[in-house]
Each structure stands twice: as structure tokens, then as C-alpha cells.
C-alpha positions in Angstrom: -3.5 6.6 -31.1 -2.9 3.0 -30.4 -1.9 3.8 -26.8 -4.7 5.4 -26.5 -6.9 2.5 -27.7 -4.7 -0.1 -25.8 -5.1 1.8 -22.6 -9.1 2.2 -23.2 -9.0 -1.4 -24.2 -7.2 -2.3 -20.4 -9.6 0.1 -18.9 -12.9 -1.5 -20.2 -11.4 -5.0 -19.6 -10.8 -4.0 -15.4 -13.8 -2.0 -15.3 -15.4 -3.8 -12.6 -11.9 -3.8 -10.5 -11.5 -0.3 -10.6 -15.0 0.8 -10.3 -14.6 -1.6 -6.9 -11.4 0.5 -5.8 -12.7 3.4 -6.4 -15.8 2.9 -4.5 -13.6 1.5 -1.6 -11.3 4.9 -1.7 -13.9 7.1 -1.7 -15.5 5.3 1.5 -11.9 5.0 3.4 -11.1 9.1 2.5 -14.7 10.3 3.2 -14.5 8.4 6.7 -10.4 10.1 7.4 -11.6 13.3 6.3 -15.0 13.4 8.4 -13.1 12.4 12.0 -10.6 15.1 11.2 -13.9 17.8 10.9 -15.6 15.5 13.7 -12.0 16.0 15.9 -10.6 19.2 14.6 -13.1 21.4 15.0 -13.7 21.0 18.6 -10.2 21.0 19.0 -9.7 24.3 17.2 -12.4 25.9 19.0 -10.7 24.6 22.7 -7.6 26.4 21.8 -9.5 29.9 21.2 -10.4 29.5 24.9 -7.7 27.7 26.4 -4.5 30.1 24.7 -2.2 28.2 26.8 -2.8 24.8 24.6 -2.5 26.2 21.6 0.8 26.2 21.2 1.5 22.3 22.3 -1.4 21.3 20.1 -0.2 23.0 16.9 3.4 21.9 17.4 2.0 18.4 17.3 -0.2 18.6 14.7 2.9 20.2 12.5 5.3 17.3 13.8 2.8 14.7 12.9 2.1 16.4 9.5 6.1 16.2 9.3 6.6 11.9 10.0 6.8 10.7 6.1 3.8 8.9 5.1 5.0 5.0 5.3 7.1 5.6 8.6 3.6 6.6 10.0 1.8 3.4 9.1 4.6 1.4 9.6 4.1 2.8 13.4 0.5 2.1 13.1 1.3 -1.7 11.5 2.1 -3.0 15.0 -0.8 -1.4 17.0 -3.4 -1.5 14.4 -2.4 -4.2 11.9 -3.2 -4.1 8.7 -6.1 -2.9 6.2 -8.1 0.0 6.5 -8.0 0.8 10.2 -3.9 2.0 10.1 -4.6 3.6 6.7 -8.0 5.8 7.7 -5.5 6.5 11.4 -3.2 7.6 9.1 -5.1 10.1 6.6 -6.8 11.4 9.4 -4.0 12.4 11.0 -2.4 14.2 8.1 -5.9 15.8 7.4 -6.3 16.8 10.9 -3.9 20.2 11.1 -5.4 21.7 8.0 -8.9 21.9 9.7 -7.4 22.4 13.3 -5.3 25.5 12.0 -8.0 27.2 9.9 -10.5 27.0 12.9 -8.3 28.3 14.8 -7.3 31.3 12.4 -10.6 31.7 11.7 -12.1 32.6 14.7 -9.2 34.6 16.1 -8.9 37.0 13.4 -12.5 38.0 13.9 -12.9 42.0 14.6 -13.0 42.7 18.1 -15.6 44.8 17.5 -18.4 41.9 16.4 -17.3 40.1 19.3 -17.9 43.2 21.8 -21.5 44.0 20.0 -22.3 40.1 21.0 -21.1 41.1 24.3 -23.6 43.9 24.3 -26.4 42.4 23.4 -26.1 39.7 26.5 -25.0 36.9 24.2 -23.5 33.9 26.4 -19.9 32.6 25.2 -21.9 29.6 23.9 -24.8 31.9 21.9 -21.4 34.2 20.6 -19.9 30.5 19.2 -23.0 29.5 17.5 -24.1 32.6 15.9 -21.3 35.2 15.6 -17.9 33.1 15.7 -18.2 29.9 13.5 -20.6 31.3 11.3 -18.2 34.0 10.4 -15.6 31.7 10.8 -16.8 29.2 8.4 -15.1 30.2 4.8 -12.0 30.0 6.9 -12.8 26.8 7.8 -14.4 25.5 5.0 -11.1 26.4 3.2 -9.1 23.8 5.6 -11.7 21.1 4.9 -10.7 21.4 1.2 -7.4 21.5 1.4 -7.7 17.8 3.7 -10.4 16.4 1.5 -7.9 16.9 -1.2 -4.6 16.0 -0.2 -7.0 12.7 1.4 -7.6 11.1 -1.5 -4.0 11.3 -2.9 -2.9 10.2 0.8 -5.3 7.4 0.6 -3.3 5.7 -2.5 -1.0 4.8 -0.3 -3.3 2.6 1.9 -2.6 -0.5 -0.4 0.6 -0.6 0.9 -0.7 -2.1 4.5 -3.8 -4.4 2.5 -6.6 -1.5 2.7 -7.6 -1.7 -1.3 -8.4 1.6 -3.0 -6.9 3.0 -5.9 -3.5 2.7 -4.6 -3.5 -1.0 -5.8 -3.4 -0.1 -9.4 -0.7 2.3 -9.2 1.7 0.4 -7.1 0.7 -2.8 -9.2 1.2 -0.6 -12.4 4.8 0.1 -11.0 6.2 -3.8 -10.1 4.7 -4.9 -13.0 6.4 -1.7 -15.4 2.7 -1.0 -16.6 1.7 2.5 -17.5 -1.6 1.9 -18.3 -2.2 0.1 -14.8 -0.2 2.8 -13.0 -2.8 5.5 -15.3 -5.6 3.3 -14.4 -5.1 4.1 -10.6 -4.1 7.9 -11.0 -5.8 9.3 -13.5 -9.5 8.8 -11.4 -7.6 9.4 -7.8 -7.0 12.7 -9.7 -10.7 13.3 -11.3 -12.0 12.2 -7.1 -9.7 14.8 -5.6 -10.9 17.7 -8.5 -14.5 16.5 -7.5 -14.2 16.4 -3.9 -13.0 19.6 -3.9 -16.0 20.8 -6.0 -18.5 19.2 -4.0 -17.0 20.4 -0.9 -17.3 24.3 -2.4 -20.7 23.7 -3.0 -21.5 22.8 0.7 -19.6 25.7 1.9 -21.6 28.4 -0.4 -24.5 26.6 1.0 -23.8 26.7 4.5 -21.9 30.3 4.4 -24.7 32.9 5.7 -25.4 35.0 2.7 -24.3 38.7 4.1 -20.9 36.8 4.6 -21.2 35.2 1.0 -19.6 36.9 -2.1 -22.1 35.0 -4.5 -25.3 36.7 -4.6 -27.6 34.0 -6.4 -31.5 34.2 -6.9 -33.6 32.4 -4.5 -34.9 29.8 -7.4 -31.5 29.1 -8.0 -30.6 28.3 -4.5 -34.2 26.1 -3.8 -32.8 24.5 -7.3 -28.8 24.3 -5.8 -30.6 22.5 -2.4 -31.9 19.4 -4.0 -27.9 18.7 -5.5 -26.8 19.3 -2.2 -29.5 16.6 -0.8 -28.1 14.3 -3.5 -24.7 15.0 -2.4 -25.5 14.4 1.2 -27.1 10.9 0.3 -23.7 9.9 -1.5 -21.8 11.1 1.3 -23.9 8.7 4.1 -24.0 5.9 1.7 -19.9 6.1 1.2 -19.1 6.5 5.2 -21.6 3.5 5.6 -19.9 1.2 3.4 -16.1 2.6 4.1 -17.0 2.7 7.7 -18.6 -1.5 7.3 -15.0 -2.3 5.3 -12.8 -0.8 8.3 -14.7 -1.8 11.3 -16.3 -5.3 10.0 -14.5 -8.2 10.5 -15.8 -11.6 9.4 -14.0 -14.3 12.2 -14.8 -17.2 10.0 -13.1 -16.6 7.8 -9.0 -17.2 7.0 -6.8 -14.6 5.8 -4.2 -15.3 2.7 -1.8 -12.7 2.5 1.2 -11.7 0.1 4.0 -9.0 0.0 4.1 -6.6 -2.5 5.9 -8.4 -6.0 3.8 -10.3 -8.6 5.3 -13.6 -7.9 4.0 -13.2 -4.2 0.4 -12.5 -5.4 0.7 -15.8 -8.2 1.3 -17.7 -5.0 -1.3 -15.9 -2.8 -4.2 -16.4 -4.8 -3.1 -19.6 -5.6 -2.9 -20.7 -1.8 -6.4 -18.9 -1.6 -7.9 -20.5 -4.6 -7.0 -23.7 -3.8 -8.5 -23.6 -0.5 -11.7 -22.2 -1.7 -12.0 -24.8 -4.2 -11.2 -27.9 -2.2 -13.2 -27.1 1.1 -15.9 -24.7 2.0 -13.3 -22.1 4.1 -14.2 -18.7 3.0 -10.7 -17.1 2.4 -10.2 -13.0 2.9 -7.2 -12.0 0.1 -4.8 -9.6 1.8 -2.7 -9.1 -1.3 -0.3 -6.5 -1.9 0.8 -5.8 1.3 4.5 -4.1 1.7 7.7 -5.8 1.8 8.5 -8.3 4.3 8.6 -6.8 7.1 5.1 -5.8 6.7 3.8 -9.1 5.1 5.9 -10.8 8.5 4.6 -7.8 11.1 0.6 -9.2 10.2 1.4 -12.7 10.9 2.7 -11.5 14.1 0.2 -9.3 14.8 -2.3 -12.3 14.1 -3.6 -10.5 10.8 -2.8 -13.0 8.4 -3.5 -16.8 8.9 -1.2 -17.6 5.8 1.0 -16.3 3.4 4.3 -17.7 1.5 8.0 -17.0 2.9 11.5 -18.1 1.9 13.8 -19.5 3.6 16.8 -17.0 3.1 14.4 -14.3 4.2 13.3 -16.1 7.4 16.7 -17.0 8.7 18.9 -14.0 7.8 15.5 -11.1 8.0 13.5 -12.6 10.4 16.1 -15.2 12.8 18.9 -12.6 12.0 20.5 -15.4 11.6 23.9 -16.1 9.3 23.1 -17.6 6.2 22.3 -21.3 5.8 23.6 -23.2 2.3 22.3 -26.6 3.2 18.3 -26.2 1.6 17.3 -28.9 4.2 18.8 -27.7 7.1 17.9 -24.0 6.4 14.0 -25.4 6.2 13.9 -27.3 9.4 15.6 -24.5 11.4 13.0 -21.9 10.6 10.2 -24.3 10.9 11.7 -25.1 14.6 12.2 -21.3 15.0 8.4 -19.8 13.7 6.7 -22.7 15.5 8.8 -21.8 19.2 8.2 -17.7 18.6 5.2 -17.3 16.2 3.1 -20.5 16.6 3.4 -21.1 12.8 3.3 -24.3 11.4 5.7 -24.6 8.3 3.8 -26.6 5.0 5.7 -28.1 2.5 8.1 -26.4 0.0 6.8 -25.5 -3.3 9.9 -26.5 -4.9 11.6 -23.4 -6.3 14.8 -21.8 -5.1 14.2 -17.6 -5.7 17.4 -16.7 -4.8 18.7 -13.2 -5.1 20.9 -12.3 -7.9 22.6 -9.5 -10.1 21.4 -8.8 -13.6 22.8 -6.4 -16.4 22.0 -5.6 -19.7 24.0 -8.0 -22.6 25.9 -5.2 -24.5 27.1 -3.9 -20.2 28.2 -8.0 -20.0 30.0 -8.0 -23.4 31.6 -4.1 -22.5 33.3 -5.2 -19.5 33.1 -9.1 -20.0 31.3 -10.3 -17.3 30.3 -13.7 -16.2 29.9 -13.8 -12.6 30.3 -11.6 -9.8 33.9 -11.3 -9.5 33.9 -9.9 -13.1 31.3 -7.6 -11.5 33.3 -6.5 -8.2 36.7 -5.8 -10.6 34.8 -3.1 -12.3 31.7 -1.8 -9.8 34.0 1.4 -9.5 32.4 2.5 -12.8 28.8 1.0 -12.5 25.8 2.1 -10.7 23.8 -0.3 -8.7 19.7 0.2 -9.3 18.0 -1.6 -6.5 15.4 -2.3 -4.2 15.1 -0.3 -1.1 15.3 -3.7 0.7 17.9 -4.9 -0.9 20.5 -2.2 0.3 19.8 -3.0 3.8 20.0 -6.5 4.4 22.6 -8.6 5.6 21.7 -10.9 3.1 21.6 -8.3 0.3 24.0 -5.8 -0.7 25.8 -4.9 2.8 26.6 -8.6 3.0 27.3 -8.6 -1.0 30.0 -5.9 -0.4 32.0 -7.8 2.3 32.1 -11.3 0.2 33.3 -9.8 -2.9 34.5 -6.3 -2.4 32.4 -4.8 -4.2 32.0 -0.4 -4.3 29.8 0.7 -6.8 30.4 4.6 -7.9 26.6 4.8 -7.0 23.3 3.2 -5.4 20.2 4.2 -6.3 17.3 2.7 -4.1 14.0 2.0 -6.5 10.8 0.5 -6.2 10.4 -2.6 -7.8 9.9 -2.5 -11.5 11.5 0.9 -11.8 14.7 -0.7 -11.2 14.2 -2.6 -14.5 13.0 0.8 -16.0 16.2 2.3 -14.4 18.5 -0.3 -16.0 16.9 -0.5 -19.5 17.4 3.2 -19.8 21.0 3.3 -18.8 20.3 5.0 -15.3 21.9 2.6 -13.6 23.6 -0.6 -15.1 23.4 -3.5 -12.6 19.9 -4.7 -10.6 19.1 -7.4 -8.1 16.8 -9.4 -8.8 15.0 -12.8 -8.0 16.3 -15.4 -10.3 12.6 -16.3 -11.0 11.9 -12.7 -11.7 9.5 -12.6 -15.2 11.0 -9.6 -15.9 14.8 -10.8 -16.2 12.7 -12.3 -19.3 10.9 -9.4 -20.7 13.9 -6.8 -20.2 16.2 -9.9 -22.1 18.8 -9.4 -18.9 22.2 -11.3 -18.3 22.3 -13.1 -15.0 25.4 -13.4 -13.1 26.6 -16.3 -11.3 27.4 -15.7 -7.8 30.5 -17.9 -7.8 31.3 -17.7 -3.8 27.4 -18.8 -3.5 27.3 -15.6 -1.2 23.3 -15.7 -1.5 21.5 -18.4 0.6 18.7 -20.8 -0.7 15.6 -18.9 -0.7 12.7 -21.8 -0.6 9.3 -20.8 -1.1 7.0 -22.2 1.8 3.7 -21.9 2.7 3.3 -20.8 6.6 0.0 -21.0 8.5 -0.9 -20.0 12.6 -1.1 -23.2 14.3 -4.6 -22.3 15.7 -6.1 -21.7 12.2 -4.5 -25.1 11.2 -6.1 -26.8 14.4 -9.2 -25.3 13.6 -9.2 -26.4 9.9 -7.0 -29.3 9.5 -8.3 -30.0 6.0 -5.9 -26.8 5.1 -2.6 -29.0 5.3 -3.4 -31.5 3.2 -4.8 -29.1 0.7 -2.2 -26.6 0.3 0.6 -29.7 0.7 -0.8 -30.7 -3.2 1.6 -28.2 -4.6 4.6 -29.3 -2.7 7.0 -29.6 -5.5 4.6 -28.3 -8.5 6.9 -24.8 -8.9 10.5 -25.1 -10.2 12.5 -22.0 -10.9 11.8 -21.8 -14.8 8.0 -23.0 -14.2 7.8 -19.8 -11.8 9.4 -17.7 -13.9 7.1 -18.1 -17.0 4.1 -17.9 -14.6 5.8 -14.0 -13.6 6.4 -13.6 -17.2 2.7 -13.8 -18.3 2.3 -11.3 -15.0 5.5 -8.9 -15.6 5.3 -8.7 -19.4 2.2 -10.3 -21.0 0.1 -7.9 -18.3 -2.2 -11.2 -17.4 -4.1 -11.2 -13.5 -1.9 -13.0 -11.0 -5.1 -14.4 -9.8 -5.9 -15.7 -13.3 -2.0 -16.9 -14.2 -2.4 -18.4 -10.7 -6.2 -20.3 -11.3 -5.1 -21.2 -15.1 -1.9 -22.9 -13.7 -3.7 -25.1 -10.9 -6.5 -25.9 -13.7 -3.2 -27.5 -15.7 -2.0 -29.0 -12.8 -6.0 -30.8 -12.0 -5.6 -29.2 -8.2 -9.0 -27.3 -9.1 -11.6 -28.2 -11.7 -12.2 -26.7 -15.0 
């Protein structure tokens, strides 16, 4: 009963954020779902005639429908950028073959024998398509509409993965942050929108089926009655594609774009950056929070998406420069801001004055069981251990293929997780050793041992604002602005500011307004 009430309690207490997610994923899915009616349709009706396309068509529909979901919009990322544009390209695509198929099926497998009488009666092929074929067509068709419209709206969590909002927000926050009732706050009405999409969209097809074709036989008063709900329906339909279809192809050039990757202490130091340019000048800032990893958050800047957002320095030189490791904090900084103003006409700001450096974490009664300190212990006994990590993590020079090389370490097992599953992972006994930032809140809340990396195999990872040199030229004021928290953060001051994030369940953008408030960078 108390979760009940604690998760009601969260609920009534985000109300307005969710009710705004919700309205921007039913916008983005209606607006996916109708250019896959608006595309496959025609496109299912040009195979019945063409035969010889059919088959190329449909094998590239089902290889599309067969590219995982990210891979697709981390194609898209580069073409597209990010925010809704990739993510509607990307539902529509997957929605597309459902529709195509079904047309298709449906107006093949039509008797021979009602396309003949049509024949007879001096129909033209376009009379026979309009009145015989997609009318008799249509609960075949229909049927492929609801199966996209469906599958759309789960599809469509994913869209906060490339900046695009919708419900998708709350679930992957819920997840970093190890918070049911956030990951419940973004599921449980994705699931309620897919059960009434799919209700909705019956209704439109008994009305639109021609009633000899029709197994519901319904009174005429009950139908006149049925055709005002559908009026209603329609009128939430246009007023959904209007304001999804304003949020995908709007784009308000005035304004600068703060982005973040996809942890909590990246969205503290977003909506700090963006606060405290809001507050000190009258930029309008667009929040691009939540994006993916780095490559993603990086990929934007390069693609001109984002004006600003806040790197590392281990990240830039060995993801980014591919470039070995750098010990030296000073020289590591100068070299990347050398490097991103030559290639990607960024201007590096000042540093913020922590050092998040990666690290490896266990649980206290794992440390005192095999007596570990630092990683050596660790690499003397990883035979019996299982690593719980980030995806990233396990790929990066800098990360665990480096890690392996330095200290010899072989786990008997990796397991790639998603941000705060990993913490999940390794407080259940799933896996018993995690990376982890060293300003992590989480290392708090999960009362972790940190090991000492005694070869200091991980680089300095600075935190540092970067900005596009035009949108600095263009406001200047920025610089001087953002420079104010130039050596505000150190590691344990960043870490209490993820704990109130990771455990306490506070907004970053609050944690991150409360803590410039303390620091007088923004008034009370």
C-alpha cells in the first residue's frame, strides 16, 4: 500500500511533465503512423498492378523492419540530426510494411469473380479500385493500420534517445536514476495510448467498412449516435498531427541549443548551463536533454544541432581525437581545445573543476571476500567475477579493452547494462564489479567500495563547457556567463548534487537551479 501511495504521490507531483510527454507522443506517433497510411497505401496498391515490384518492395520493407531500432536512428543521427524529425523517420518506417503488406494481401485475395462482374459492368480499373477493391479491401487493411498504430507508440519511447521528448523520457530517466515509479510513470500510459489507439482505430474502421462487408449489424440511431464520437475523434486526431507536426518541422533560429548525454550528472550540468544563460541575459535557450551516449550528444554538435553541451576531457581525446590517453589535466585541456576549434569550430570554456574519471566499484562484503583495494587485487581474482557494465564502457579504448591490457584483467563474464541497471545488477549479486564515474551519486546510495586504479590507467576526465564558435560570435555575453562556474564543482560537491538526483529522486533541473541559487550565479 505504501508503494502504491508513494508512486501516486510521484505521479501527482509530475503531473504537468507527463501530461506534456504524453501530449508530445501522441503528436509524434499520430504523425509516423499517418505518412505510413499516406505512403503505404499507394504503395500497396502500385504493386497489385506492377507484380514485378512487388517483390523488391517487400524485401525492403522486411529488411528495414529487420535493422534494430537504435542502429536505425543512429543512421538517421547524421542526416537528420536530432529530435523529432529522425525519431517520426524512424516509426514510420517500422510502421510502413504492416500497412504495405495488408494492402497488398487485401486486394489480391479478392474473388476473381467480383473483379470479373466489375469487368462486366464496364467499370474502368480506376472505378473497380474505388468501389470494388479497397472497399472490400478495407478490414484487411484496417487490420495493418492497427497493428502500426500500436507497435507506434511503443516504438515512439525510444525517440528520447535522439532529444525528441515523449514518454520515452520517463522510462529511460526511471532506468539511470534506478526509479520504478519514474520508469512506471512513462510505461504504464504508453501502455493505456497503445490499448486506446487501437480502440479508436477499430471504431474508424466499423465506420468506414461498407455494411454488407460488416459483421456488426447495429441500428441506424446507434450509428447517427457512433458518428458524432467519431467527429470528436477526428477533431483530436487534427489537433494532435498539428501540434506534433509544429514540434518536428518548427524550428525557432534564435534561439541556442543546450544539450546533455543521457546520465543525471550530464542533465545537472545541462540545465545548469541553460539556466544560467537564461537568467543572466535574455537568450532564449532550447533544452536538448537526454540525448544518448556520446557519440550521439558529439554527432549533434557536429551536425550543428547543439550550440552547447558539457564534455570531458578523457572522452574527447581518447573517443573523439582517438587519441592515447593524456595524464597531464593541463595539457590534456589545451590539446582538445586546439583540436575541436581546428575540426569542429568549438570554442572550449573554462573547466568546472571536477575530475569524473572512470572507475571500478564492488560491493564491501565482495572487497572484504577477496581483499581488495585497488585494481591489481581486482585483476588477481577477475577469473571468478563478473563485470556489470555500460555498453560504452566495453568498447572503448579508454574503458575496459584498454583496462584489460594495463592490468591483465579476464573476467569469467561481461554483461553490457544500461546505466542504473548495472547498479541494480551488482546489488543483487548478478554481477560483482561495475564501472562507474567517481562522482557517480549512486556509488553513494548503493554504499559501494571504490577501487584505486594504482597504474592510473584511466585519464583525467575534466568537465568543460563547449560552445560553436558562431553562436559565441553571435552572443559573446555567453563566455563570460557560463565562465562563472569555472571551478564551482569538485568531485564530492558533484557527487552529492547526483546523489539528491540518483537516490533522493529530486529534478536535475531543480538540484541544478537550487545549487546556482547557493552559489548567488542566479537570484532567489
Amino acid at each position: 500500500m505504501n508503494g502504491i501511495k508513494e508512486f501516486i504521490n510521484f505521479i501527482i507531483s509530475r503531473r504537468m511533465e507527463i501530461l506534456t510527454l504524453i501530449g508530445e507522443h501522441i503528436g509524434l506517433t499520430l504523425i509516423s503512423v499517418v505518412l505510413a497510411i499516406l505512403v503505404g497505401v499507394p504503395l500497396g496498391i502500385l504493386i497489385t498492378r506492377k507484380e514485378k515490384l512487388a517483390t523488391p518492395i517487400l524485401g525492403i520493407a522486411n529488411v528495414v523492419q529487420a535493422i534494430p531500432s537504435l542502429a536505425l536512428l543512429g543512421f538517421l543521427i547524421p542526416v537528420l540530426g536530432i529530435g523529432s524529425k529522425p525519431a517520426v523517420i524512424m516509426v514510420f518506417l517500422y510502421s510502413l510494411l504492416p500497412i504495405l503488406k495488408n494492402t497488398y494481401t487485401g486486394i489480391k485475395n479478392i474473388n476473381s469473380d467480383m473483379k470479373e462482374a466489375a469487368k462486366a459492368m464496364g467499370m474502368t480499373r480506376r472505378e473497380m479500385l474505388v468501389m470494388v477493391e479497397l472497399p472490400l479491401a478495407l478490414p484487411v487493411i484496417m487490420a495493418g493500420v492497427r497493428i502500426s498504430a500500436v507497435t507506434a507508440v511503443g516504438l515512439m519511447t525510444i525517440a528520447a534517445f535522439v532529444g525528441a521528448g515523449g514518454l520515452g523520457y520517463m522510462v529511460f530517466s526511471g532506468v539511470q536514476t534506478v526509479n520504478n515509479y519514474m520508469i512506471l510513470a512513462g510505461a504504464i500510459p504508453a501502455c493505456i495510448l497503445a490499448l486506446l489507439m487501437d480502440f479508436i482505430i477499430s471504431k474508424i474502421e466499423y465506420a468506414v467498412t461498407p455494411r454488407g462487408i460488416s459483421k456488426n449489424k447495429k441500428s441506424s440511431r446507434k450509428t447517427l449516435k457512433n458518428k458524432k464520437v467519431y467527429k470528436f475523434a477526428a477533431v483530436i486526431l487534427v489537433i494532435a498531427l498539428i501540434l506534433g507536426g509544429f514540434k518536428v518541422f518548427s524550428g525557432n533560429k534564435k534561439k541556442i541549443v543546450v544539450g546533455s548525454k543521457n546520465y543525471n550528472e550530464q542533465l545537472i550540468l545541462g540545465n545548469m548551463l541553460a539556466t544560467l544563460i537564461e537568467e543572466n541575459s535574455d537568450i532564449k535557450v532550447e533544452r536538448k536533454m537526454n540525448l544518448g551516449g556520446s557519440s550521439v550528444t558529439f554527432s549533434a554538435f557536429r551536425a550543428k544541432e547543439l550550440d552547447m553541451y558539457v564534455e570531458y576531457t578523457g572522452t574527447a581525446l581518447v573517443n573523439i581525437m582517438k587519441e592515447p590517453a593524456i595524464n597531464d589535466a593541463d595539457e590534456a585541456y589545451n590539446k582538445v581545445k586546439r583540436y575541436f576549434s581546428q575540426e569542429y569550430n568549438g570554442e572550449l570554456l573554462k573547466p568546472l573543476g571536477f575530475n569524473n574519471t572512470y572507475t571500478l566499484a564492488v560491493r564491501k562484503d565482495t572487497a572484504e571476500k577477496y581483499n581488495l583495494e585497488n585494481f591489481s587485487d581486482l585483476a588477481k581474482v577477475s577469473n571468478d567475477l563478473i563485470l556489470g557494465s555500460t555498453i560504452e564502457f566495453l568498447n572503448r579504448e579508454d574503458g575496459y579493452l584498454g583496462l584489460k591490457k594495463a592490468y591483465n584483467m579476464n573476467f569469467k563474464d561481461t554483461k553490457a547494462l544500461d546505466g542504473g541497471l548495472r547498479y541494480s545488477s551488482i546489488n543483487s549479486d548478478k554481477a560483482q564489479v561495475t564501472d562507474a564515474f567517481y562522482t557517480d551519486g549512486l556509488l553513494k546510495a548503493f554504499d559501494l567500495k571504490v577501487l584505486k586504479d594504482d597504474k592510473n590507467f584511466f585519464p583525467p576526465y575534466y568537465a568543460f563547457p563547449v560552445i560553436r564558435k558562431d553562436t559565441l560570435k553571435k552572443y559573446p555575453e555567453i563566455e563570460g556567463i557560463v565562465n562563472k562556474l569555472a571551478g564551482k564543482l569538485d568531485e564530492d560537491t558533484m557527487r552529492e548534487l547526483n546523489y539528491k538526483v540518483d537516490k533522493l529522486n529530486q529534478e536535475p533541473r531543480k538540484v541544478a537551479e537550487d545549487f546556482l541559487r547557493e552559489q548567488n550565479l542566479i537570484k532567489n
